[in-house]
C-alpha positions in Angstrom: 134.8 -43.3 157.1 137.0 -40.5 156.3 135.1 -38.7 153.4 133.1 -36.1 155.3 136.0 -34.7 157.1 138.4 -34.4 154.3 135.9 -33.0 152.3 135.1 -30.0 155.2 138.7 -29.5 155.7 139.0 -28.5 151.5 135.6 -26.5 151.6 137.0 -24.9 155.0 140.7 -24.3 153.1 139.2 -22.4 150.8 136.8 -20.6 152.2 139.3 -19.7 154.5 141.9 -18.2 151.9 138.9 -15.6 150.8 138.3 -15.1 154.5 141.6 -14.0 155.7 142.1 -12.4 152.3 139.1 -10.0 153.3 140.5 -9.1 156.3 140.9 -5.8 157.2 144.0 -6.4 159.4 147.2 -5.3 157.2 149.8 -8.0 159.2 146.8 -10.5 157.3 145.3 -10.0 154.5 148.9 -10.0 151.8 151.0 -11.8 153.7 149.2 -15.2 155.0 148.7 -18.6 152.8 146.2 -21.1 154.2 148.5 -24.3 153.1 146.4 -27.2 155.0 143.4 -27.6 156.8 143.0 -31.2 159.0 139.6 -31.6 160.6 139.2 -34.6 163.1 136.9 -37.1 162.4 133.9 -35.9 164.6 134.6 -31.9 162.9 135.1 -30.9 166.2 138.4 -28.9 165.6 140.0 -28.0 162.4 144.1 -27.2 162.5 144.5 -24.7 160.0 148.4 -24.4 158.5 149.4 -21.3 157.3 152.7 -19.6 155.9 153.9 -16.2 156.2 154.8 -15.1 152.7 156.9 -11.9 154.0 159.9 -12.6 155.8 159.8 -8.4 157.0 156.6 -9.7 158.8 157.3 -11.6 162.8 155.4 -15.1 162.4 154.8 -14.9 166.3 152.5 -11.5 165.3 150.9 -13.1 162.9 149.7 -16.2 164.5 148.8 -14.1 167.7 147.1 -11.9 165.3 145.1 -14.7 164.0 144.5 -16.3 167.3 142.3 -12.8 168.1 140.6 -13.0 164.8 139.6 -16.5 165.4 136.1 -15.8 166.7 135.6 -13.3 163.9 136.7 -16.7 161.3 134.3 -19.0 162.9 131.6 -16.5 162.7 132.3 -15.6 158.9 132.8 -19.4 158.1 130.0 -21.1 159.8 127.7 -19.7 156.9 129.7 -20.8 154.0 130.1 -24.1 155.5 126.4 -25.4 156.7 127.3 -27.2 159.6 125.3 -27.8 162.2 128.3 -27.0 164.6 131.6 -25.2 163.5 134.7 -26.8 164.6 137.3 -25.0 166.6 139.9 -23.4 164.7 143.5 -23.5 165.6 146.0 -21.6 163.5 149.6 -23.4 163.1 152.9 -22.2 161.4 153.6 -24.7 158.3 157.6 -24.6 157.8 157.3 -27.4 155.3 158.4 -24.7 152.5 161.4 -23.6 154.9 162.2 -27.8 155.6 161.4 -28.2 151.4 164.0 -25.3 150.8 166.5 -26.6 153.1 166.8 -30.0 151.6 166.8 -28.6 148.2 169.7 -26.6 149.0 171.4 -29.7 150.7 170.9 -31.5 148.0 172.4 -29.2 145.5 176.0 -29.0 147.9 175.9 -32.8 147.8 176.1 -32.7 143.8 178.4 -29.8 143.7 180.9 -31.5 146.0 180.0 -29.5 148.9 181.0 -30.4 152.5 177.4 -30.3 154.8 177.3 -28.9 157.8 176.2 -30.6 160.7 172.9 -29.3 162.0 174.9 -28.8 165.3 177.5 -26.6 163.9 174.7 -24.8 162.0 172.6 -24.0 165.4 176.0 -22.4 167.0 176.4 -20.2 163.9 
């Protein structure tokens, strides 16, 4: 049955927006979004998806940023959740807004009349 974890991985969504809101740490608290939360089915870890809203702001400092407040997470979520044990929490870049944005703008060449560029002539550019 896939009930109890999908409904822990919405509690721990947003929970975890008002967490990493809180935060004291300024590469944090404006410029992550919790997107997605997936918890496996015996809650033993939790992936937890998040966007960079500023582009100004290195995603690899963020995510290594969030990797050391991990612990600090947990211990601030176990509370608000009322498990018995708190899952492991791994924090993962979503690009699905950069992959959305990219076939959006495909899309509109391809009605303009627009030749597309191969994704191999992109990378070399």
């Amino acid at each position: 049955m896939r009930i109890r974890p999908e409904r822990v991985a919405q509690l721990m969504r947003r929970e975890l927006a008002e967490i990493l809101r809180d935060l004291r740490d300024p590469r944090l608290a404006e410029v992550v979004g919790v997107t997605d939360v997936e918890v496996t089915n015996d809650l033993s870890l939790a992936k937890v998806f998040v966007t960079v809203h500023e582009s100004s702001v290195s995603t690899e400092k963020v995510l290594g940023a969030l990797a050391r407040a991990t612990g600090f997470v947990r211990h601030a979520l176990a509370p608000r959740l009322g498990l018995r044990e708190m899952p492991e929490i791994r924090f993962l870049l979503d690009d699905s807004i950069d992959r959305g944005a990219r076939v959006d703008e495909l899309l509109r060449k391809l009605e303009r009349g627009e030749p597309i560029p191969d994704q191999d002539d992109e990378a070399g550019s």
